[in-house]
N, C-alpha and C positions, 0 to 999 in steps of 0.2 A: 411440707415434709414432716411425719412424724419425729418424734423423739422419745429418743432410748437412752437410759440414766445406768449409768457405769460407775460401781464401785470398787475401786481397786485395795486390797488389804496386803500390804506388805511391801517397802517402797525400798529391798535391797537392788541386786545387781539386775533381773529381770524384772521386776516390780517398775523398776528408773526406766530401763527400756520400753516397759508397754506404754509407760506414760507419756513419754519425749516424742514416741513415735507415732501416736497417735495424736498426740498433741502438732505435731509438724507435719503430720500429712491427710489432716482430719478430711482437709477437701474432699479429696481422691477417696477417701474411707466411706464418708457418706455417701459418694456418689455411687458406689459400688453396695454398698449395704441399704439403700434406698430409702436413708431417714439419717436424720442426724445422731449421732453415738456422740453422748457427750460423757465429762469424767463429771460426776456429780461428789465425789467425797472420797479420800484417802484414807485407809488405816494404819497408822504405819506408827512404830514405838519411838522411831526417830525418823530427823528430817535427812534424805539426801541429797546434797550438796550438786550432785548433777542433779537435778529435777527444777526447777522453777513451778511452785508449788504458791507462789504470790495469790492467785486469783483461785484456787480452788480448798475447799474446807479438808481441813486434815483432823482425823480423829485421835486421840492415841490409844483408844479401846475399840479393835477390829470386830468386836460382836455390833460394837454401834451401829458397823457398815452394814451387816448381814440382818438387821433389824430395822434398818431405814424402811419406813413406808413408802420411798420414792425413788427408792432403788432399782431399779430391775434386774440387772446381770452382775455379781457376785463375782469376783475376780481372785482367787486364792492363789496367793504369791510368798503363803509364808515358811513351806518347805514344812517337813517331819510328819506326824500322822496324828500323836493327841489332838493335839490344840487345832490343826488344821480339818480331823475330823468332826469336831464339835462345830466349827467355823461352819463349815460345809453345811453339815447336819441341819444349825441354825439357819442357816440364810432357804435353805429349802421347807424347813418348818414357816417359814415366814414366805414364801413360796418366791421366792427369786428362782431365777437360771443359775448358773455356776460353770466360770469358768476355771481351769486347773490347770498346774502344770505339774503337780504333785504325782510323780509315779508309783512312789511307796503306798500312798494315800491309797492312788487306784487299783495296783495290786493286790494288796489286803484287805483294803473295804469297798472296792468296786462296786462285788454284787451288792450290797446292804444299801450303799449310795442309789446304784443307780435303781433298785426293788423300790424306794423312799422316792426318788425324782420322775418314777415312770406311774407312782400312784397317786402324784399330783398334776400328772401334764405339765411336769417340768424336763428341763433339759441340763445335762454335765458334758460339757465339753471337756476333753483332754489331750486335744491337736501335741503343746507343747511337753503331754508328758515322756515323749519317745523321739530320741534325736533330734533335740531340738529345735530345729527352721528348717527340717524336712521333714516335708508332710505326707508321711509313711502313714499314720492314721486313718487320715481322707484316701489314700490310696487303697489301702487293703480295705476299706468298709464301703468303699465309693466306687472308686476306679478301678479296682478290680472286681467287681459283684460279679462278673458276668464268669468269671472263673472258679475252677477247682483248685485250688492251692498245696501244690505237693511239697514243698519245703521250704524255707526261708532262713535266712544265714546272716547274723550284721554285728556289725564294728558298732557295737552303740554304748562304750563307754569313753569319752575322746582322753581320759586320765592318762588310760593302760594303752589308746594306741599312740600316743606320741613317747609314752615310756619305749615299747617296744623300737617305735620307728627310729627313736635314736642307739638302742643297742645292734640295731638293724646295722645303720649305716655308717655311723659312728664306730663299732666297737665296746661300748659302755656298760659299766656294770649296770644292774637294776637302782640301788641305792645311791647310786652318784645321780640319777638323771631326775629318781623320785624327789631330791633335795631342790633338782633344778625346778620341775614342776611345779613345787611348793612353793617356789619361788616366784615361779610368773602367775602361779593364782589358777593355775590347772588345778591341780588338788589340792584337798584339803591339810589342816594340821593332822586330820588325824584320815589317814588315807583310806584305813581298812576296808569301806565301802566299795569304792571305787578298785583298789588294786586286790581283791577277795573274791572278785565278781558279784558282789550281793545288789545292787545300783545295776548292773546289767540284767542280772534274774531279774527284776521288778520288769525292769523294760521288755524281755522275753515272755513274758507269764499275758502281757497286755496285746504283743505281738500272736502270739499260739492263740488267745480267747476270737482273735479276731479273726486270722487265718483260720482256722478250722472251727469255728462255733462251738467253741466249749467255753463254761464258767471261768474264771479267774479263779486262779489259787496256785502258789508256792508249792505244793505238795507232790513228790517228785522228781520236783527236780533238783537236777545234776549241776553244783555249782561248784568251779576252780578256778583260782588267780592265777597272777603270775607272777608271786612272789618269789618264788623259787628257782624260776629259769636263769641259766647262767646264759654270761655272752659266745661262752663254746658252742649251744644249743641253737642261738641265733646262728651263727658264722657255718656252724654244720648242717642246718637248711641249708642256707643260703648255696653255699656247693653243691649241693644235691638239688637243684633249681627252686628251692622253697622261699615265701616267706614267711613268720612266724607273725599271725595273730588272734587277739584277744576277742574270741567269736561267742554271741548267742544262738541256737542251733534248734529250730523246731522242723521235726519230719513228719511226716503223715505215712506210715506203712500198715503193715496187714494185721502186723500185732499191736500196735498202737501208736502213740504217739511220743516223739522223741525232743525230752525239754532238757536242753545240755549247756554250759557258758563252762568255757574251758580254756589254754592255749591252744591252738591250731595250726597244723604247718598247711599253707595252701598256696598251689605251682603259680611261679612267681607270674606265668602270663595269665594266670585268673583277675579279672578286670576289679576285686575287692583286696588283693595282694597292692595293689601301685595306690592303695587310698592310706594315706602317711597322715602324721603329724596329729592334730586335735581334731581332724575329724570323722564325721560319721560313716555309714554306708548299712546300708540292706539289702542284702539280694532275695527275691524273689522268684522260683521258680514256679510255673501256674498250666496248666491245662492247655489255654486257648492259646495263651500272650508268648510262653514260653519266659524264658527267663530274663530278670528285668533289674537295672541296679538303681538303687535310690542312694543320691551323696550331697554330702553339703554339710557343714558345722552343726554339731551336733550341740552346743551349747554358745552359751555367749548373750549377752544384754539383751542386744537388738535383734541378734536372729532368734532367737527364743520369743521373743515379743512377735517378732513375724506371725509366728504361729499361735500365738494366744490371740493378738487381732484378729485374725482370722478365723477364731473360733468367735470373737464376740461379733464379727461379721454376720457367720451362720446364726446365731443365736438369734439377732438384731432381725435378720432377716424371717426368721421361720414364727418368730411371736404372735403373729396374728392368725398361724396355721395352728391347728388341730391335733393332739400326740398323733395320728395315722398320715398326717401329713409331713412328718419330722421324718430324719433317720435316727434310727433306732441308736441308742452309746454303743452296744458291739456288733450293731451292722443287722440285728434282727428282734426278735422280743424275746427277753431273757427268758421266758418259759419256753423257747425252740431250742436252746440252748442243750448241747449233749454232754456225758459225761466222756470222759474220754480215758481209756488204758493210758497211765504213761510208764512206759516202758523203764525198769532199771537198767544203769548206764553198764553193767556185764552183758547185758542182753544186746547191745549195740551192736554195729557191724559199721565198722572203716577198716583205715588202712592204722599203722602204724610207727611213730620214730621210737627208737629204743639206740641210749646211749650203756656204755658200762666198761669197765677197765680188767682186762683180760691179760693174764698171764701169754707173752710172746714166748710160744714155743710151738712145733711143731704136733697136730693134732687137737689144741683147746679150739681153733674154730670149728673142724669137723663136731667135736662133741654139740657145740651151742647149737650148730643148725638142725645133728640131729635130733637132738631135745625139739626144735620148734618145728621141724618137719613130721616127729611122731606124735605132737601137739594138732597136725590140720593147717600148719600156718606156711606160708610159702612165702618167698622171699622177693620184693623186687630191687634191693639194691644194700652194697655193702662197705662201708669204709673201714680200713684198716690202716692207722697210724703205722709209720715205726718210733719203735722206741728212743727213747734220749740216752744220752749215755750214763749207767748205773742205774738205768728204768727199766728196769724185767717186764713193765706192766707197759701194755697200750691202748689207747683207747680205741674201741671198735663202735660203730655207727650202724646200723641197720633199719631201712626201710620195707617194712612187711605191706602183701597185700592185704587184699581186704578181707578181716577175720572176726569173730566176734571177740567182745573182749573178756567175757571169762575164760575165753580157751588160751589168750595172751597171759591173763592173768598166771594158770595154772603152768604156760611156760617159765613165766618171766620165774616164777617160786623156785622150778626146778635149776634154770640155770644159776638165780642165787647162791644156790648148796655145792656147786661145782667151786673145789677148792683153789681153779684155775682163777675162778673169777671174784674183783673184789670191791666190795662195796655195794649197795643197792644199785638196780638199776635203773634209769631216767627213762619215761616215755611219755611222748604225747600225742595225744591224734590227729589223723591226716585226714583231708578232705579237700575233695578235685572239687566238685559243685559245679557239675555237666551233668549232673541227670539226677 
């Protein structure tokens, strides 16, 4: 049986995981990979304490790893995009494979990477950089070839859905549960990533290059948190049969392509609504297959490791193949590769929630609807508080069909200025994902 020398550079939370798990099930690993994968050297700035790390050479300078002459497969586990593209850069200059779980890395410098690894009949694996231990990757570039891919919809940051899942059920402000997260090691100290949507954009920019064969690249798209949502917002889906979550959103239409990561209210019997807590989900809508959901922990030690294994599986496996006998990093040769319109998010077309605190009296709702009725925008549903006592104001709730949203937008202005109403209005968009 041949042998294939693995070097892993960066030995935090998932770095521990590829090692332990490979290390404990190397059996079954080789047997499946048809050569022994062995961990030839670590690079890691310190040692961690879950690892038994006794019998294998640790470096504390990770270019060592990427500069071994008896390295093969390049394992980059150390997060952010300088240091880990120079890392990268290196170990393929020195003609390694590369394994990644960097999504920042592959969003940004993808093409440049994978232009450098496809000019040396090398290979960039990036199974773990998109939902971590679901293998959404291999699906859309493998499992799915034989399809045309008309939209794709996913919970792929697990920070914002266990935020969300407990204002959901719970009741909970945003900032009470964001402290709790911080807590159990969901998010970070400094969250903004993860609760900004920017950590989802990366992962949507790698999903859309694959679904639809277009380049990698940020430009475009449409990114919103969920910092802002109150637990009214949640509780007023919720009545109105919704749930509220934190979605990356690529569509394929006539006028281009639709790169969105937003709040989302979606009907609570839609099969990506009942996916809670920390983790992942994808849907998939496609030509042949029809629509398909991919779920499972989107992060975490060991499931994250699953997926890098298994990219140093395909790697271990395809090395004595030929570049025309590999698959391609985005599923084809980056010169097939299309440009692609992406549409501005005025230019979209759903549905819409719209909250706002209106003057109770008689005739201010006639006003508001005919503003959105001489707007093009028609209604499908309306809550209407009554007031508390000494509260003129009530809150009113509405649910619009499906509209574009610069035509929302030039309603939502007008009812603003209506002396009835007070305050800005709150709205976010709605999506069934049946067709």
């Amino acid at each position: 049986m041949r042998s294939v020398q693995v070097g892993i550079c960066g030995l935090g939370t998932v770095g521990a995981g590829v090692f332990n798990v490979l290390t404990r099930n190397s059996n079954s690993i080789n047997d499946r990979a048809n050569c022994a994968i062995n961990i030839l050297q670590v690079g890691a700035r310190r040692d961690n304490p879950n690892c038994d790390t006794a019998h294998t050479e640790v470096v504390r300078d990770i270019f060592e790893v990427a500069k071994n002459p008896q390295v093969d497969i390049v394992v980059e586990l150390i997060g952010g995009t300088e240091v880990a593209y120079d890392l990268v850069m290196t170990a393929l200059q020195n003609g390694k494979h590369v394994v990644t779980a960097n999504k920042a890395l592959i969003a940004e410098h993808g093409m440049e990477i994978f232009a450098v690894a496809a000019s040396k009949g090398l290979v960039v694996a990036y199974e773990a950089a998109v939902a971590g231990g679901i293998p959404i990757i291999k699906a859309l570039r493998e499992g799915l070839s034989a399809n045309r891919v008309n939209w794709l919809a996913g919970i792929i940051n697990g920070t914002t859905n266990f935020i969300l899942s407990e204002m959901d059920s719970k009741g909970r402000d945003f900032n009470d549960v964001l402290v709790e997260a911080q807590h159990k090691g969901y998010a970070e100290a400094d969250p903004t990533f993860d609760v900004e949507g920017i950590d989802a954009a990366h992962k949507l920019v790698i999903l859309a290059s694959l679904a639809f064969g277009m380049p990698l690249s940020l430009n475009g798209l449409f990114t919103d948190g969920i910092t802002n949502l109150e637990p009214q917002d949640v509780a007023y889906a919720r009545e109105l049969g919704y749930a509220i979550k934190h979605l990356g959103i690529a569509r394929h239409t006539d006028h281009g392509v639709e790169l969105r990561v937003h709040p989302t209210l979606v009907p609570q019997k839609s099969l990506i609504a009942g996916v809670n807590d920390v983790l992942n989900a994808v849907m998939v809508n496609a030509d042949a297959v029809g629509t398909t959901l991919f779920s499972g922990p989107g992060a975490g030690s060991e499931p994250t490791a699953s997926s890098v294994i298994a990219d140093i599986v395909d790697v271990a496996r395809s090395m004595d193949a030929g570049p025309d006998g590999r698959v391609n990093s985005l599923g084809c040769d980056l010169s097939q590769l299309q440009q692609r319109t992406i549409m501005p998010i005025e230019e979209i077309e759903t549905s819409f929630y719209m909250r706002f605190s209106a003057l109770d009296k008689p005739g201010v709702l006639s006003d508001i609807t005919k503003i959105m009725a001489d707007s093009g925008i028609s209604i499908e549903a309306i809550i209407q508080r009554e007031h508390s006592v000494g509260e003129e104001y009530v809150n009113v709730v509405i649910i619009t069909n499906v509209t574009q949203e610069k035509l929302l937008n030039g309603a939502v202005e007008r009812i603003e200025q209506l002396q009835s109403v007070r305050d800005s209005i709150n709205f976010i968009r709605v999506e069934h994902l049946d067709q």
